[in-house]
N, C-alpha and C positions, 0 to 999 in steps of 0.2 A: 862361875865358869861358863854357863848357860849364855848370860847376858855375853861374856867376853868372846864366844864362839858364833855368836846375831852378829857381833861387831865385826872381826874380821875380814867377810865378802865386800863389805861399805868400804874399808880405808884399803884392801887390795883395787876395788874399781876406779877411787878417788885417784891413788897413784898411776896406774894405767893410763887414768886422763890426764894425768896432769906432762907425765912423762913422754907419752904418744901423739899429745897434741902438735898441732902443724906449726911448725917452725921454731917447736921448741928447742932448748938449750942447747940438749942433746944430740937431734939431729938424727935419728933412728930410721927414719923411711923418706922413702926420695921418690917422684913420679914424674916422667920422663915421656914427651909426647914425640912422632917422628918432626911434625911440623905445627903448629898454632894455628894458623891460618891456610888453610886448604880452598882448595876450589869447592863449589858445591856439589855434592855425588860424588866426589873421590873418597878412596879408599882411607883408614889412617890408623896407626900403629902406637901403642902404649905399652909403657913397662912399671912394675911397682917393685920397690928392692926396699926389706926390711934386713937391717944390721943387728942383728940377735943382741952380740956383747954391747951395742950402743941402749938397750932398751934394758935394763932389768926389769928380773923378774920373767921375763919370755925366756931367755935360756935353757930353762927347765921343761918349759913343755912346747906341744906342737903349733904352731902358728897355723891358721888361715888367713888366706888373703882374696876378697871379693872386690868386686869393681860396682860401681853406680854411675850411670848416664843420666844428669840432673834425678830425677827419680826414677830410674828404670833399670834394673841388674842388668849387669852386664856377665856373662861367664868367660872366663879367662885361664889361661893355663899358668901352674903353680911346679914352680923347682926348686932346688934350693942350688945355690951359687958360690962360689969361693969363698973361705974366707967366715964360711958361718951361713952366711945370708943366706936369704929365701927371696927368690923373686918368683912375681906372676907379670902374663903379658895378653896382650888382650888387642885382636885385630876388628877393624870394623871394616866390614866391605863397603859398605856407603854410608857416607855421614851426609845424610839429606836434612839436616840442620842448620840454621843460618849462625846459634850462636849455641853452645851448651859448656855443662862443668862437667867433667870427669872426676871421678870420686875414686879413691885408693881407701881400701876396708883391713881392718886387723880383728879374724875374731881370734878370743883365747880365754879357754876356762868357759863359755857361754857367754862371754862379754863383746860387743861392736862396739872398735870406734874406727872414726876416720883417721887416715893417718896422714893423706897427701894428695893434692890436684892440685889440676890441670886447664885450661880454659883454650877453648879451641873456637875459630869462625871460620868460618865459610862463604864464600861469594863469587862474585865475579869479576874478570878483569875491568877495568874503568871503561867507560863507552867513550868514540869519539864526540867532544863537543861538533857544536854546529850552529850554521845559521850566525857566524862572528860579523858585526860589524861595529863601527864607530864615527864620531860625530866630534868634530873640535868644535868649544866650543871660544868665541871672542870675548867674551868677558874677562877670561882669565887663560885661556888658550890651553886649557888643558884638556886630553883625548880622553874621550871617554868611551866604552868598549864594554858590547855585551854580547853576550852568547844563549846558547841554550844547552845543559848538561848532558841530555841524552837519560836513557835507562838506571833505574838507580841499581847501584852491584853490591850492596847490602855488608859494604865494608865502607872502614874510614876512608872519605878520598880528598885530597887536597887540588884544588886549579890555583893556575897563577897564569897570569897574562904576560908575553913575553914580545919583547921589541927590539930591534935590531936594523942597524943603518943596511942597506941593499946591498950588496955587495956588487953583481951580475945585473944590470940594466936588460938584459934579455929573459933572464929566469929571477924567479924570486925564491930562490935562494939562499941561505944567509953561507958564509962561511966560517970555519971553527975557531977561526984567530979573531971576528970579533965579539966585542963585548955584548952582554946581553941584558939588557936592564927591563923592568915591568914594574907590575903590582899584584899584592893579593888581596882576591877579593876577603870581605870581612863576613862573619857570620853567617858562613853559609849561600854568599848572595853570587846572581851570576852575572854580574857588570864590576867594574872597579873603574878607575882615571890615573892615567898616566901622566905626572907632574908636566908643567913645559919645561922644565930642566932636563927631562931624560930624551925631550922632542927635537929632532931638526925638522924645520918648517921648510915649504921648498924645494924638500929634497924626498925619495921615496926612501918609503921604511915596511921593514916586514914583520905583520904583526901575528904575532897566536895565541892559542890555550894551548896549555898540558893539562890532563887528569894523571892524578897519580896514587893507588894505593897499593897493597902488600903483592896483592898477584901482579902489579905493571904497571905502564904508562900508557898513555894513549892523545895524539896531538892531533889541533883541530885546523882544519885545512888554512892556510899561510895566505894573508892576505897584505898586497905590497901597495902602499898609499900614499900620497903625497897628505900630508895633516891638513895641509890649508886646501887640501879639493875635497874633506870631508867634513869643513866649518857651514854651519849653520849660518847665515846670512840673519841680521833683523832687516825686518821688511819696510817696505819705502811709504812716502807718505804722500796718498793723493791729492793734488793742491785745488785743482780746478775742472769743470767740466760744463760745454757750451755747446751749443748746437750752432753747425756753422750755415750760414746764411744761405747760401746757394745748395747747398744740397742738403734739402730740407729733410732729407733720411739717415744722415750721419752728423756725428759729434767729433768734437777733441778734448781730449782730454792730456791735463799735467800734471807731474808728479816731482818728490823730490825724493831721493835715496839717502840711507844712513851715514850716518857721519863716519861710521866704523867700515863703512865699504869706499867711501868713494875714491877711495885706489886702488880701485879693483876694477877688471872687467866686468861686466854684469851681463846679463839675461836675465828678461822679464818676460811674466804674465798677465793679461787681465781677463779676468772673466766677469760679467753681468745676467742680469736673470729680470722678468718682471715678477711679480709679488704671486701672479698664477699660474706663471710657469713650473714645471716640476722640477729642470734641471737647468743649471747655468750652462750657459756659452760660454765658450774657453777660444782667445784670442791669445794667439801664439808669436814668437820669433820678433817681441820688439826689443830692440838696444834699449838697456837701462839708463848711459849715459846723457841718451839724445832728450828725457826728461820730458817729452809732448809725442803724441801721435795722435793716428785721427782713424774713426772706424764709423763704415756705414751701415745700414739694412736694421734702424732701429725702427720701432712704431711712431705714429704719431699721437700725439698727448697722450704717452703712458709715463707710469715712474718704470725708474730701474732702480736697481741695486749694481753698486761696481766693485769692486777689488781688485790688489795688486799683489805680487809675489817679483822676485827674483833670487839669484844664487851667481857662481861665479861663471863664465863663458865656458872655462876647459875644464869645467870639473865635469865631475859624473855623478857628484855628492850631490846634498841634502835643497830644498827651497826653503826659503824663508817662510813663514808663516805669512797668511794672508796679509795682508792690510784692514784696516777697518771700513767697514761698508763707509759707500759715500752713494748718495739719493740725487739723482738726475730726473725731471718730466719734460721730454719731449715737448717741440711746440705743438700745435694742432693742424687740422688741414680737415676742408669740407668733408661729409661722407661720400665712400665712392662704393659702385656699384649697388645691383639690385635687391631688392629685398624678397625674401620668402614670403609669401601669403599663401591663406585657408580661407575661405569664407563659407556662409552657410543664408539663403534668404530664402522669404518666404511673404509673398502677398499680406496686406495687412489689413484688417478687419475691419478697418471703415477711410472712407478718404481716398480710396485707391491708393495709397502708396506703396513702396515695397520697401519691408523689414529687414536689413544687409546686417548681421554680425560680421567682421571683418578680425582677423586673428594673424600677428605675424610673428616672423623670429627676429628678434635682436641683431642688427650687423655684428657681423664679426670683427675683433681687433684691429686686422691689419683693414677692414674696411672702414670700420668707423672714424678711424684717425681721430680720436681724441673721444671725449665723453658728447656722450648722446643727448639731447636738451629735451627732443620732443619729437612728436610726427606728426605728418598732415595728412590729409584725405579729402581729395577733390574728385570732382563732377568730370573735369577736364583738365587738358596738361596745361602747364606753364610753358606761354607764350611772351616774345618778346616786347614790353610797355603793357603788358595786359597780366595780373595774376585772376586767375579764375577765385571763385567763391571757395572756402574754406567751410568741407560739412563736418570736419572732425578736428580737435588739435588735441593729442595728449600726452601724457608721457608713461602709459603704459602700452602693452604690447597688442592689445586688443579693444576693439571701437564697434558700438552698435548702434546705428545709424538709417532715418528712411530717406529714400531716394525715389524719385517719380517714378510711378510705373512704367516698365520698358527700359529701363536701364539696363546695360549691359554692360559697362566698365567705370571701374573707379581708378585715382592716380595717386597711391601711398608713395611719401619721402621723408625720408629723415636730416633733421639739423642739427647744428651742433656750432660752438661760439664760432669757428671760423667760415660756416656758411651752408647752405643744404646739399641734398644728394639730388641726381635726377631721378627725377619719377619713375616708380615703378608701376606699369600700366596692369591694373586685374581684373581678367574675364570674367564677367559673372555668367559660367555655361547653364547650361539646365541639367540636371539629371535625368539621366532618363535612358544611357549605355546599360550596357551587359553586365552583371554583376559577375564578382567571381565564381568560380567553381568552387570553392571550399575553401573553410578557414579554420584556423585552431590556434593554439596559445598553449607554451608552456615553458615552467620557471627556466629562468635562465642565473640563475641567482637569488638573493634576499631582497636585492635591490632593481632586480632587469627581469622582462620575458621578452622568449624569443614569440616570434608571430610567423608563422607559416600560413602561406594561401595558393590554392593552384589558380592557372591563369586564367584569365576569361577565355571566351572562344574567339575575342578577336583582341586583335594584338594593342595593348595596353602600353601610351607613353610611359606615362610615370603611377605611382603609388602613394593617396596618404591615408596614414594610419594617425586615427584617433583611441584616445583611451581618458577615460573618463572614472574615479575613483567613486564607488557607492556607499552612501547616498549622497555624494554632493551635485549640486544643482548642474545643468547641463551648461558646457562653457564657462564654468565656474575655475578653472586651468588653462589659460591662455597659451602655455609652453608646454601643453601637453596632446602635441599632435608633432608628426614627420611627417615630410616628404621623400621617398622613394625615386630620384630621379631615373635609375636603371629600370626599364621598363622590363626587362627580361629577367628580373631578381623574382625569387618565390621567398626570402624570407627578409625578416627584420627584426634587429635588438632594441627595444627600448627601456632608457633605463631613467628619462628623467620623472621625479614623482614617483617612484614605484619606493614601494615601502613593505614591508613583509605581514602578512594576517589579513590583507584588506584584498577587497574584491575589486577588479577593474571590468569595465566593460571597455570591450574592442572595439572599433569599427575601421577595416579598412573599403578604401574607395580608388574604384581604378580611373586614373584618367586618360581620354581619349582626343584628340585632335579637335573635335568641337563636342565636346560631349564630358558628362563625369557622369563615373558608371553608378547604378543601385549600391548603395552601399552592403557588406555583410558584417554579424556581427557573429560577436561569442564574450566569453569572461574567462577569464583566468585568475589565479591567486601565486606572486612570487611562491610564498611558503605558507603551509597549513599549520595548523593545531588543535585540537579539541576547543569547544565552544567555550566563550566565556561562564554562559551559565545554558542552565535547560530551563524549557518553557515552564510553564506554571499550569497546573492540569485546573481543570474547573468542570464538577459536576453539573451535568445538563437534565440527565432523566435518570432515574432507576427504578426498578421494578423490585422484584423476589427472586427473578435469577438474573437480569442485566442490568448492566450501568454504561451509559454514555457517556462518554467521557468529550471534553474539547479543550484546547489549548492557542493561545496565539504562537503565531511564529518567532523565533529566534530574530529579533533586529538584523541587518546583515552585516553593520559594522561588528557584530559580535560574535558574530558566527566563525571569524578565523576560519575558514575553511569554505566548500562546498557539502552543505549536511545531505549525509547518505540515506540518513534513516532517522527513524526515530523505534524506540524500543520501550512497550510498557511494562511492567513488573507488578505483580500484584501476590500478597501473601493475607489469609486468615490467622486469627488469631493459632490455630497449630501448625502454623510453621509450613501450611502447604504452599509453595511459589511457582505460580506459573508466569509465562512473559509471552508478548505477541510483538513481532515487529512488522511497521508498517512503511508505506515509502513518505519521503521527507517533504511530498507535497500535499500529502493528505494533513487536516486539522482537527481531526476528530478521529475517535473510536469505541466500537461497543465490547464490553466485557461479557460473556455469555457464560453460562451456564455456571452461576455463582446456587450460593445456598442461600435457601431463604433466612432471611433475621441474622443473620451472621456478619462483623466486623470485620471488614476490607482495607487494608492498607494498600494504595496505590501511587506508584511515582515513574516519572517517565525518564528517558536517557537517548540524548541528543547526539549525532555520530557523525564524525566528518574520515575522512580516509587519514588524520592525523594522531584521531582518539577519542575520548567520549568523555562526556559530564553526567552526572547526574542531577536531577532535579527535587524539589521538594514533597513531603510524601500527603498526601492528600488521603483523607481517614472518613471512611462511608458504610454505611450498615445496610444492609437489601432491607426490602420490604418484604411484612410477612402475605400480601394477596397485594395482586395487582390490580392498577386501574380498573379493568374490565370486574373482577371478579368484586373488588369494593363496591363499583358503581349499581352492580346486578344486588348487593346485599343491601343499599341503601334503595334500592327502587323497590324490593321486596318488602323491607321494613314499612315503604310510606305505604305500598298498597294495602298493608297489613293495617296502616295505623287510619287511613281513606275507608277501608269495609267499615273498622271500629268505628269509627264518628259515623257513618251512614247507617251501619245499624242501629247507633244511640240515636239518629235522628227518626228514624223508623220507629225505633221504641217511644219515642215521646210524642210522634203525631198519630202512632196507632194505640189507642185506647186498649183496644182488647187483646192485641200484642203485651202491650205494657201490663195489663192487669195477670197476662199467663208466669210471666216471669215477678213482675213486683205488685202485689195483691194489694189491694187497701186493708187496712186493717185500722178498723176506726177505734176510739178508747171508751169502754162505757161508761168508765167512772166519769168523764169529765162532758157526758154526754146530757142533755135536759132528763132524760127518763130515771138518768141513775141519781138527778138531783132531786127528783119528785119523789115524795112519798105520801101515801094516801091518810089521812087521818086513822082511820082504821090502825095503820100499821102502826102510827106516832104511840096510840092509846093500847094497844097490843104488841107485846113485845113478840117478836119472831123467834119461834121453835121448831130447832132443826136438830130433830132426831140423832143424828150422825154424820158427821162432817168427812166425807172420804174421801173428796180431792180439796186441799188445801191451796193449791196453785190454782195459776191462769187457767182459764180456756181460752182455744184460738176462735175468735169472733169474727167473723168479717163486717156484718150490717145488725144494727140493730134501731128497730123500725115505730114507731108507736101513730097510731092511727086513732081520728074519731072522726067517728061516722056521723053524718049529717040524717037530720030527722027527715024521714019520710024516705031513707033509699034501703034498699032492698037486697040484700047479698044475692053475691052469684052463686052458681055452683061450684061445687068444690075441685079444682084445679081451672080453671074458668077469671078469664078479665069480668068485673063488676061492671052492669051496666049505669049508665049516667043516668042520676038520679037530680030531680031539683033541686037544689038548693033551698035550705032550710034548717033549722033547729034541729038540737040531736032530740031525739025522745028519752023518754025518760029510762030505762031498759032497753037500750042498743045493741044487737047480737054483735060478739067478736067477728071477727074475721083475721085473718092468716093468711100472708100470703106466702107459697111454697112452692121449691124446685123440686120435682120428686124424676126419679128414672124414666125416661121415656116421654118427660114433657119436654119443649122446646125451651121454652121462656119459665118465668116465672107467673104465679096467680094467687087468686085470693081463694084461701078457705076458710067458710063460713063455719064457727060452730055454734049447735046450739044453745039458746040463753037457756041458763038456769033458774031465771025468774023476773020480776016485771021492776023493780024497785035498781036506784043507783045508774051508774056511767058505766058502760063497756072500755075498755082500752085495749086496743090490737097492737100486737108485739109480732115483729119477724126477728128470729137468730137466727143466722145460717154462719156453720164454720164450714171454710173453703180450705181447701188441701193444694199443695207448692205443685210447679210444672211436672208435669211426668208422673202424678200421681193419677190412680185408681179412682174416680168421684164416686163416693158414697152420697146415697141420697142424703137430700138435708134433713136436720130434727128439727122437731118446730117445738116451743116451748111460749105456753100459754096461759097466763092467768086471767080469773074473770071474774067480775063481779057479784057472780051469785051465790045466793048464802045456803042454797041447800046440799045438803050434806050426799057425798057419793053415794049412794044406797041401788037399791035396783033401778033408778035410772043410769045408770056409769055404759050401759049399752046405748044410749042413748046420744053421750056427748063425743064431741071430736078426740081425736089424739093429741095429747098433748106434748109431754116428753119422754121423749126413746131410753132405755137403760141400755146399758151406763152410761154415762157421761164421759167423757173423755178426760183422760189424768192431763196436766197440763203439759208432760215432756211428749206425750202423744198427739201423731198427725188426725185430724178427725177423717183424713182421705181415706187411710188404713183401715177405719172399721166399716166393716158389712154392714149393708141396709137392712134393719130391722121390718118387723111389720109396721104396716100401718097404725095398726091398733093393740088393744091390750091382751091379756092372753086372755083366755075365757073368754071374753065377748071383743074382745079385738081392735077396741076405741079408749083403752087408757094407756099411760105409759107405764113402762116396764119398772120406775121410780120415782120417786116424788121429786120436783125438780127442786124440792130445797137440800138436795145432797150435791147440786150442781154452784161451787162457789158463787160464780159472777153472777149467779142470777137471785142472790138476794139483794141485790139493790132493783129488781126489777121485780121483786113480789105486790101484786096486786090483791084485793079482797078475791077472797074464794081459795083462799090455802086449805080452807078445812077438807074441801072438796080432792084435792088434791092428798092433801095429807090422809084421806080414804083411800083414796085410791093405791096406795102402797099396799094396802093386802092383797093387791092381787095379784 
């Protein structure tokens, strides 16, 4: 039951649709509009009527009824009407709609459906057409007829073309009794053709349009025409064209006219042009029939171009199409009149002659009478049986030429195949007049500048103005100068040559009665732009805070402009930017106050009043000390490294210099004495008590002596006096020589012999102490040949060695000067000297004596 109570709602809404739908069986609801098609913004009026007993199922319960304007509710008023029914109605004050559907709504139970529309438009009435005309044409003689519709009024509209024989010869009128026959156009289009079966020829006829849609009609102004005054003519065909003999300025020309005209009146055109002319001549009011005419005031040896046209005499219709070009050249005839001349001379640098540039303009058409061959340039004019010499012939516009010194006129003319011009005679004046009061230039175009100049102080015939394109060579544009014949003009346009981005230089010149004035100048540019490129920067000098910069200038073909400035940019590696701008005639710049040792990116930018370029970026590091400060570090280093070498040379030629700082220090071992040893010692082995410095001693000299027989020691700190030469004796006393405190030099000390038997041998040690040190007296250390034992003589002998000895990592400078002598009697030493390493290689006989002398 569940399931069967789901179902129900489904097949009551199915029936609803099926019943209620729009134009169903039934016929249940009806929608009802006052009018379909309304003007646009009027008001419009709807009704919806639902027939209860025609719908089952509604019967029973309450009906609503809603309206929808394409998608948009509409609210409407709801009654119920005769008969059962229920109607709603529903007014719209402005329907500003061009097209919509009105929708009739049935809700019931909670169900929408539609039940009935409506479709309504809206527009405007039809516009007058306009602008009707037409055209017969001969091939098939049908009229053909166009218009233009006018405004579109956003409903269906139908035009038809209508025609009608004239009725009233005074008014074009048609009247209602006659027939009215046309065409309609097809697809929308606004021309159609009117058969020749519905045309009388001949005769006038009154042609129109009608527009026609739902709100009206509307008819296009009535136009009354004869067919054959609105036929299109084909155009005639030019047979012949001649220059007639005597009057060498004018031609005749023949023609023949179409086949399809020549029963007809006619009128013709012709018009011709030459090939640089801008517009044709139009030659009027010739009879078609008469097939030849004759027209003067053409050039001599030019081409023409010709054409022909005609149409009917009475009509007021259409021309034929042209004709097709026909190509006539004039004959020729000498040139006539004078020519324009410029010249420019100047004395010539060897020879005396004088250097004449001569510059002219081209005859003009009607003067040249035919094509130009060539021109001459003479000394003097052409006289009759006499041609003067020929210093020029060429066939451009400009001739450079020396003439004898003192010249004053030359005689330009031009030829051409039917013969020459007369001479034109030209002054070569001097410059040397008043130049003007000011001059300037400025664009007059891409292609022209105007030239302004005020006048001189005295009155100026005429005016010429040069201009010369940068950088090409001077006189290198022969057609690029004017003359100024009005002497009282202050301006002038010139526009041949001029080109846009390029620089010209000016020069105008006044001319005067016998005189041409100083010339003035200036430059101008038609049109600017920014530079093609910017200069190229090139490092010159830098320092630690500046850098010079230099750059060549901007070519001036590339300049596109006048450069205003030049602007330089520079940034470190953190992004600091500064910029200087400088004027565009300077070529260099310094950069100041940079950081030392620091990475500069620098680029420059080129400026005309049009816009700016940039240039390429140039990458430079400061120095860390500048010229000056380097130079003063290398002159310091050399004086430094100059003292060094003079004091090493000092040290090497001064001995006793040299010896304060680098001491000799001789080697005993490898010395004769440390090689000798006395047999004594071979056969007795050497006993040393107690060895207590194992290392070196510092030695400076160590000295061995033998005294010659018969000489006689000195006193003790005392030079030995000179003794004969001779044999040593046999018992020789030692001697010593020794530097003690308070002596200047060094001397010999004599000690006493120990006995009469063997050789003496004299020994000097002295240890010396480094610069700056303290000098201790020296120690002397002495061995001696004699064999008697230290006993109560030891008062008796010299000193020998000081205690201690010096350890070897010890300076002997450092130690104190001991006594002379031993303690007790004040003449031994304080040690045996075989407790002193180095001096057993220099033990001599008489160690016993020595080895006594330790107990004291």
């Amino acid at each position: 039951m569940a399931r069967h109570g789901a179902r129900t709602p489904f097949l009551l809404r199915l029936s609803l649709l099926l019943l209620l739908r729009p134009g169903g069986t039934l016929g249940c609801a009806s929608v009802a509009v006052g009018s379909p098609v309304v003007p646009l913004g009027s008001p419009i009026t709807a009704s919806c009527t639902i027939q209860s007993e025609l719908c089952h199922g509604l019967e029973q319960g309450k009906v609503r009824i809603t309206w929808m304007l394409d998608n948009e509710p509409m609210a409407g008023s709801q009654s119920r009407g005769p008969e059962g029914t229920e109607v709603s109605n529903l007014t719209l004050p402005q329907f500003d709609r061009t097209r919509a559907k009105l929708w009739c709504w049935v809700e019931w139970n909670g169900t929408k459906q539609r039940v009935g529309m409506a479709e309504i438009r809206a527009g405007y009435p039809p516009v007058k057409p306009f602008n009707l005309s037409c055209i017969l044409n001969l091939s098939d003689y049908g009229l053909t007829c166009q218009w233009e519709p006018g405004a579109d009024s956003h409903l269906p509209t139908s035009m038809a073309l209508k025609c009608s024989p004239r009725a009233h010869p005074s008014r074009c009128r048609r009247s209602r009794a006659q027939a009215v026959t046309g065409c309609t156009p097809q697809g929308g289009h606004s021309h159609c053709t009117v058969p020749r079966r519905l045309l009388q020829l001949y005769r006038q006829m009154e042609i129109w349009v009608t527009a026609t849609n739902a709100l009206g009609t509307a008819e296009s102004e009535h136009l009354c025409i004869d067919p054959m005054d609105v036929a299109k003519l084909d155009p005639p065909a030019l047979q012949s064209i001649q220059s007639m003999p005597f009057q060498t300025d004018c031609v005749s020309l023949a023609w023949e006219v179409a086949r399809s005209n020549a029963h007809m009146d006619l009128q013709c055109q012709l018009r011709y042009r030459a090939p640089k002319d801008p517009a044709w001549t139009l030659v009027t009011g010739i009879v078609g029939q008469a097939g030849t005419t004759q027209h003067c005031g053409f050039l001599f040896g030019t081409r023409y171009h010709f054409q022909m046209r005609c149409r009917r005499s009475s009509a007021r219709g259409y021309w034929s199409e042209w004709s097709p070009d026909r190509n006539y050249t004039t004959h020729e005839k000498a040139p006539t009149g004078k020519l324009e001349a410029w010249w420019s001379a100047r004395p010539a640098a060897v020879g005396g002659q004088l250097e004449v540039q001569l510059r002219w303009k081209a005859p003009r058409p009607q003067e040249a009478n035919g094509r130009v061959l060539g021109y001459c340039v003479t000394l003097s004019p052409r006289r009759r049986g006499r041609d003067p010499p020929t210093i020029c012939n060429t066939t451009h516009t400009q001739c450079n030429f020396s003439a004898p010194a003192g010249t004053r006129r030359v005689y330009l003319s031009a030829y051409n195949a039917a013969g020459e011009s007369a001479a034109t005679e030209v002054i070569l004046l001097e410059r040397k007049g008043p130049p003007l009061a000011g001059l300037r230039a400025v664009p007059g175009g891409e292609h022209s500048l105007w030239v302004h100049w005020e006048a001189p102080p005295a009155l100026a015939a005429a005016y010429v103005l040069e201009w010369q394109r940068v950088p090409s060579e001077p006189g290198h544009c022969s057609a690029c100068w004017h003359m100024e014949r009005d002497g009282a003009a202050t301006a002038a346009l010139i526009q041949d040559g001029i080109q846009p981005f390029q620089r010209y230089n000016i020069s105008v010149y006044p001319l005067y009665k016998d005189a041409v004035g100083v010339p003035a100048h200036t430059a101008a540019y038609s049109k600017q732009k920014a530079p093609s490129y910017a200069p190229k920067l090139h490092l010159k000098s830098i320092s630690k805070s500046d850098a010079k910069l230099c750059w060549d200038p901007v070519p001036v073909e590339k300049q596109n402009g006048f450069i205003t400035s030049y602007t330089i940019f520079w940034a470190n590696s953190t992004a600091e930017v500064a910029s200087a701008t400088v004027n565009s005639s300077l070529s260099s710049f310094v950069i100041r106050e940079l950081k030392p040792s620091t990475l500069y990116k620098v680029h420059i930018m080129a400026s005309t009043a049009a816009g700016s370029t940039n240039g390429t970026s140039l990458t430079l590091v400061t120095m860390v000390l500048d010229d000056i400060e380097i130079q003063f570090l290398f002159l310091t280093l050399g004086l430094i490294f100059v003292l060094l070498i003079l004091l090493l040379i000092c040290f090497q030629k001064n001995g006793r210099v040299k010896e304060q700082f680098w001491p000799s220090v001789p080697d005993p071992a490898n010395s004769s004495l440390g090689k000798w040893v006395p047999a004594e010692l071979q056969q007795e082995p050497l006993q040393v008590p107690g060895v207590r410095e194992p290392g070196l001693a510092t030695i400076s000299t160590v000295t061995v002596l033998e005294r010659a027989a018969g000489k006689q020691p000195s006193a003790w700190g005392k030079e030995p006096t000179t003794e004969p030469t001779g044999t040593f004796p046999a018992l020789p006393q030692p001697y010593v020589r020794q530097q003690g405190p308070g002596t200047p030099g060094r001397g010999w000390a004599a000690a006493e012999p120990r006995g009469s038997g063997g050789t003496v041998q004299y020994a000097r040690v002295v240890g010396d102490g480094y610069k700056g040190q303290h000098h201790a007296p020296p120690r002397l250390y002495l061995r001696s040949s004699s064999s008697s034992s230290c006993g109560s003589g030891c008062g008796s002998r010299q000193p020998l060695l000081p205690a201690p000895s010096p350890r070897p990592y010890e300076n002997m400078w450092f130690h104190e000067a001991g006594p002379h002598g031993c303690p007790g009697h004040g003449d031994c030493p304080a040690e045996p000297p075989a407790t002193f390493p180095l001096l057993q290689g220099l033990r001599i006989s008489g160690a016993e004596e020595l080895r006594d002398c330790r107990m004291f």
